[in-house]
Phi, psi and omega in degrees: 000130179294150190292311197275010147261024170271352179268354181262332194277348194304311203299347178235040146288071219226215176298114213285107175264004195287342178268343161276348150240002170082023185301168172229002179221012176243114181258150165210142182218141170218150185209146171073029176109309205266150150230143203236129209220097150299122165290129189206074177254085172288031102337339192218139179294305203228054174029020173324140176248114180240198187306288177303336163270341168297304184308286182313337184272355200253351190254342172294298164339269198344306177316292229245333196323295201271010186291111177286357190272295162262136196262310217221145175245120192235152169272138165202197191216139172296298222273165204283000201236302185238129142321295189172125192295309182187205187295139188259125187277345197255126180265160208243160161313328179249028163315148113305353186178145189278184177265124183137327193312137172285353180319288183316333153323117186042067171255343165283331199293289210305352201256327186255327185312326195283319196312305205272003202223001155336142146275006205259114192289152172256156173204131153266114177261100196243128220228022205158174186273140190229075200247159203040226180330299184304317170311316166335274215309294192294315181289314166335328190296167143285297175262150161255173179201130193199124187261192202292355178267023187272174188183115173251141189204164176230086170256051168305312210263014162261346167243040171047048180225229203206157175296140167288332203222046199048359140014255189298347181267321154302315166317297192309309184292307182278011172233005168077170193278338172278341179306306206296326175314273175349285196285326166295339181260339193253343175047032184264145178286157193218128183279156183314334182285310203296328175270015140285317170302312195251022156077006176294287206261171188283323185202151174240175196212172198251347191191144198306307187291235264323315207256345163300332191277000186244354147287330176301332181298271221319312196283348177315297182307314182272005166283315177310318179312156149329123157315307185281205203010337155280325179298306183300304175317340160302295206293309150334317170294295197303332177316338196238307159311340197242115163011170139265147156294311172308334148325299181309303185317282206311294198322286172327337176270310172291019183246326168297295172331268216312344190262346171257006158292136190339311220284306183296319172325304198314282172335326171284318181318289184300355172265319191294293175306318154305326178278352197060029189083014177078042183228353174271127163317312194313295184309331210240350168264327167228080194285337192281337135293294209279339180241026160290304186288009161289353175237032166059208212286310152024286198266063163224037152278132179302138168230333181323161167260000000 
């Protein structure tokens, strides 16, 4: 946990819930209504979100859907650098399933599906950069919040694949269809401002405590209200705003074509060796430049605005 968000963390220090289930990539405390749910895969340099950190969060989703207790659910990151860099692509010993298992089918879309079908509002408080899965994760929220040190980015299509989990279809409905175009075919990164401007995050800050003290008001403020009246006001909104599942699926079948084809292999390959194994920080903090060069001399046309 970073040292210098702990006086913004304090006021949602409660009941611990992570030693009751023995997470290993999760921290959670809930206390007024709010429950606060960290990502913490120390395991990882740059917070990858894999198989195990999806799973622990889907067995929590499980937990709280009906819980009338908890109003608001917010997302952060434990580690000192990334929200989460992207998908952890390499499979590990604390995998649920090997690759290929059918098991795995549309198991990220349905885990952010869950997310997004809360009664509870969500909120992403994003301190870092958050790209692939983690942009998931957050267009999933009701709200983002984000300080200058965010980076938001979608580079699926430089490594020849597809969002897993409605990504681009939550992009689309909150930035309109051409922005999300712009930014899904170009995988170009977008800073906390810019990405105020174009309706990604709700709002950005100059500095981290600015942007904890200002998720800590609101939820103080919306944990007073009716449980039942936020959940309807939710569920309302969401008639116009929220994915179909069959939406989610179709994303997921074209993220399967394409990620199990030749092209995309080559491609993760040359990443994974650029990354070091999804292990150089550098790389991996300006991945949106930095993962250009898996296409040689190709990228050294100005693409910039």
């Amino acid at each position: 946990m970073r040292s210098h968000l702990l006086p913004s963390l304090l006021p949602f220090i409660g009941v611990t819930i992570a030693t009751m289930h023995n997470f290993t990539t999760l921290e959670t405390s809930s206390a007024k209504g709010v429950l606060t749910v960290t990502i913490n895969n120390k395991a990882s340099k740059v917070n990858l979100i894999g198989q195990r950190v999806l799973a622990e969060i889907e067995t929590l989703m499980d937990e709280v859907k009906d819980d009338a207790e908890t109003k608001i659910v917010v997302f952060q990151s434990g580690n000192p650098t990334f929200f989460s860099a992207h998908y952890d692509f390499i499979p590990r010993e604390t995998d649920l399933y090997p690759p290929g298992d059918p098991a795995m089918k549309d198991f990220a879309g349905k885990i952010l599906y869950k997310i997004t079908s809360l009664r509870q509002a969500t909120i992403a408080v994003i301190d870092g950069p958050a790209r692939g899965i983690a942009n998931e994760l957050i267009v999933a929220c009701d709200m983002r919040f984000a300080s200058n040190k965010a980076i938001l980015g979608s580079p699926e299509v430089m490594i020849g694949i597809n969002t897993a989990g409605g990504g681009f279809i939550n992009m689309a409905r909150i930035l309109g269809r051409a922005r999300a175009l712009e930014y899904a075919l170009s995988g170009q990164d977008v800073d906390a401002f810019e990405a105020e401007k174009l309706g990604w995050i709700n709002k950005a800050f100059h500095s981290s405590s600015d942007l904890y003290r200002h998720v800590h008001n609101l939820t103080s403020r919306i944990a007073l209200f009716p449980s039942e009246s936020i959940a309807s006001i939710k569920s309302t909104i969401n008639l116009v705003t929220k994915p179909t599942w069959d939406e989610i699926a179709l994303n997921g079948a074209e993220y399967r074509k394409l990620a199990q084809g030749p092209e995309a292999r080559e491609l993760i390959g040359k990443f994974l060796k650029l990354s070091k194994n999804l292990t150089d920080v550098e790389v991996e903090k300006h991945l949106g430049d930095s993962i250009l060069e898996i296409y040689g001399d190709e990228s050294t046309g100005d693409a910039g605005h």
